[in-house]
C-alpha positions, -999 to 999 in steps of 0.1 A, spaced: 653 -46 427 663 -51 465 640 -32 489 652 -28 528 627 -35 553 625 -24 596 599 -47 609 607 -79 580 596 -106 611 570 -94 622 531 -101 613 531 -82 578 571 -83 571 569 -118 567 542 -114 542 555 -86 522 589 -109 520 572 -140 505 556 -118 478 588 -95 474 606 -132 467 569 -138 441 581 -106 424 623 -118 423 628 -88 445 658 -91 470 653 -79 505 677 -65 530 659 -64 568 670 -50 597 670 -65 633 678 -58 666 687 -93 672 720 -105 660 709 -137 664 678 -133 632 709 -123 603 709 -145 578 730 -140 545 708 -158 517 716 -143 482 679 -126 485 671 -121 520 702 -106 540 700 -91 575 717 -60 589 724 -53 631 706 -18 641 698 -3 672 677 28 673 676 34 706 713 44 705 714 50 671 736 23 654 728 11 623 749 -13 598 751 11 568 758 -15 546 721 -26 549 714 5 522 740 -14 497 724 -15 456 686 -7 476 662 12 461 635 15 484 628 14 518 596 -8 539 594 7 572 569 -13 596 590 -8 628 574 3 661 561 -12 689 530 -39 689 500 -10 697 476 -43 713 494 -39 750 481 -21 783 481 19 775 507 27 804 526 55 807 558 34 804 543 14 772 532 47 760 564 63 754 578 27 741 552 25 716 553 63 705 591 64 705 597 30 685 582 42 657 597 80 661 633 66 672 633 43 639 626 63 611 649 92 626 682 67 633 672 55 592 671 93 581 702 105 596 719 70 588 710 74 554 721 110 549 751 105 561 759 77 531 781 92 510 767 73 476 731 51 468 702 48 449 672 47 474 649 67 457 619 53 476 603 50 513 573 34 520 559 34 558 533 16 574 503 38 592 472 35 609 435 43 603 434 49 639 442 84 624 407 86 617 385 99 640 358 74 657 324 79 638 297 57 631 285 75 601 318 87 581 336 72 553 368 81 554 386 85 523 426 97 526 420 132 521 402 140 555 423 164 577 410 152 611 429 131 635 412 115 663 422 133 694 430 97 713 469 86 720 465 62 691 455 94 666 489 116 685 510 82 677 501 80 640 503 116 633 533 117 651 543 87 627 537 100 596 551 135 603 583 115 609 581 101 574 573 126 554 610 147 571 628 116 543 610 143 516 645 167 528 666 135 515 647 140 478 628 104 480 594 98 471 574 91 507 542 69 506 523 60 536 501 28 541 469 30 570 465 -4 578 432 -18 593 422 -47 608 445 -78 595 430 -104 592 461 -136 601 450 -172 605 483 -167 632 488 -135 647 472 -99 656 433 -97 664 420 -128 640 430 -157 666 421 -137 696 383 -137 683 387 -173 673 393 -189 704 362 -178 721 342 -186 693 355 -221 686 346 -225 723 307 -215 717 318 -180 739 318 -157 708 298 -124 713 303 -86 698 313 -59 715 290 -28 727 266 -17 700 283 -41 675 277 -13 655 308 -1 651 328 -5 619 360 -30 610 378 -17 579 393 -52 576 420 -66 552 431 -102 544 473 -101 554 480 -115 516 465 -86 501 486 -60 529 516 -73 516 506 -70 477 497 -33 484 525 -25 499 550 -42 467 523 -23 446 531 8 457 566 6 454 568 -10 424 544 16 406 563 47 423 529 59 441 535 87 462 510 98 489 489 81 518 471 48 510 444 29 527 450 -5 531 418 -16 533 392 -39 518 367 -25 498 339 -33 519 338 -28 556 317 -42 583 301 -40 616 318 -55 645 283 -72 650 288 -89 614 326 -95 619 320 -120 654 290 -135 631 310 -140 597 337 -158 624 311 -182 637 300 -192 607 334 -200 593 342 -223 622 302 -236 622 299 -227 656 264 -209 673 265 -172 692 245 -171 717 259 -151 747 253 -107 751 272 -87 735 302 -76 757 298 -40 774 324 -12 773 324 -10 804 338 -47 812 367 -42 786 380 -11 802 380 -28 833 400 -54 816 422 -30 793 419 2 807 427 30 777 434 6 752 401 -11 755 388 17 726 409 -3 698 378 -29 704 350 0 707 360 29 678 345 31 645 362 39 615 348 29 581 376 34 555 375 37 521 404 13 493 392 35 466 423 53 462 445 20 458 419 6 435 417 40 413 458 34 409 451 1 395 453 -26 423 429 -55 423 420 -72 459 421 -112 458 397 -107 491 368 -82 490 345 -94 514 344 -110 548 334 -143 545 359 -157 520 388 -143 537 375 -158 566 369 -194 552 405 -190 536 423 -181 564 401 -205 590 395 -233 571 428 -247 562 435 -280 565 
């Protein structure tokens, strides 16, 4: 099997690769950096540009599905300028794919995959959301992931099955969120934010990436939560972080009103509450390696 992935350096791509190479699947990735193709015999790399619509069409050569974790990082200041980046890199991507790939005379992709966001969900601190619920949160991150998934679901016109994963909180001893509440912590500054009350729908990066080869290589079709089977509060998130680096938390929790100051509009990815349900994924037959908080935590932070 050879699967083509948008996004294959980033945060989860490089995940999804190693366990694509686990599984002796080949991938094909596309880059807007000449400079990242390589040409291994199972990891090849194909020039795009979506902006002005180039794409190497080779890149859809003997595939058979498509990863597509393009778009913008969402953690930057909510400008109207970074705005339009971040809503028209993930729009601008999957359209320059679609029409690339309709326009290929002959192949066998049968499959596309996309990665999503529970910051569909609306904020609530007393809903569990499963992947059936119709509402979408009215903020600019809810209009970016509908917009998203609408874009998808248009490769159903090409005849191939679409699946959609809403990601949560990924937990990376690296990159994303994870290190960014380490550092204060490991520095005895650790404290939750607001209520504390809100919930993280969290998931360990190595089980991401097995979802996502799950899903393609049992043909699911649909939307997906890729989520842990057991949320928490943001209040039990800063402590299950102290404990794993054995440090105490002392200090208030932060207000709302501080982070906006900080953030501005973007300072709601620390303050919304969505508690997500994995039962879908686990119904279809996928097992988590990491369930609950604490040994995620202590395998991702306490590496020697």
């Amino acid at each position: 099997m050879i699967i083509l992935i948008t996004g294959a350096t980033g945060l989860i791509g490089k995940e999804i690769v190693k366990r694509c190479h686990e599984e002796d699947i080949s991938v094909h990735y596309l880059t807007t950096s000449k400079e990242k193709i390589e040409s291994q015999d199972n990891y090849k790399g194909f020039y795009w540009n979506p902006k002005e619509g180039v794409i190497d069409s080779k890149c859809f050569e003997d595939v058979d599905a498509i990863i597509n974790l393009a778009g913008s990082n969402i953690a930057q200041r909510w400008t109207d300028s970074n705005k339009r980046t971040i809503m028209e890199s993930r729009i601008n991507t999957l359209q320059c794919l679609k029409k690339a790939l309709s326009e290929v005379k002959s192949h066998q992709v049968k499959h596309i995959l996309s990665a999503s966001a529970i910051g569909l969900y609306p904020h609530s601190f007393t809903k569990y959301y499963e992947e059936s619920c119709g509402r979408v949160s009215p903020t600019f991150l809810g209009k970016v992931v509908s917009a998203w998934e609408n874009a998808v679901d248009e490769f159903s016109e090409l005849g191939l099955v679409v699946s959609k994963v809403r990601i949560g909180l990924v937990l990376d001893d690296t990159e994303g969120a994870l290190p960014q509440i380490v550092k204060p912590t490991a520095l005895g500054f650790g404290a939750a934010f607001g209520s504390g009350d809100q919930w993280q729908s969290w998931i360990h990066v190595y089980d991401l990436s097995r979802i996502f080869v799950y899903v393609i290589q049992q043909e699911l079709e649909g939307v997906y939560n890729g989520v842990a089977p057991n949320p928490i509060t943001n209040t039990e998130l800063t402590k299950g972080v102290a404990k794993a680096l054995h440090k105490p938390l002392f200090l208030p929790n932060i207000p709302e009103f501080a982070m906006k100051l900080v953030l501005g509009e973007m300072h709601i990815l620390l303050y919304e509450s969505q508690r997500v349900s994995s039962k879908k994924i686990e119904e279809n037959g996928f097992g988590f390696t990491y369930s609950n908080l604490q040994p995620a935590l202590e395998d991702l932070l306490q590496k020697e």
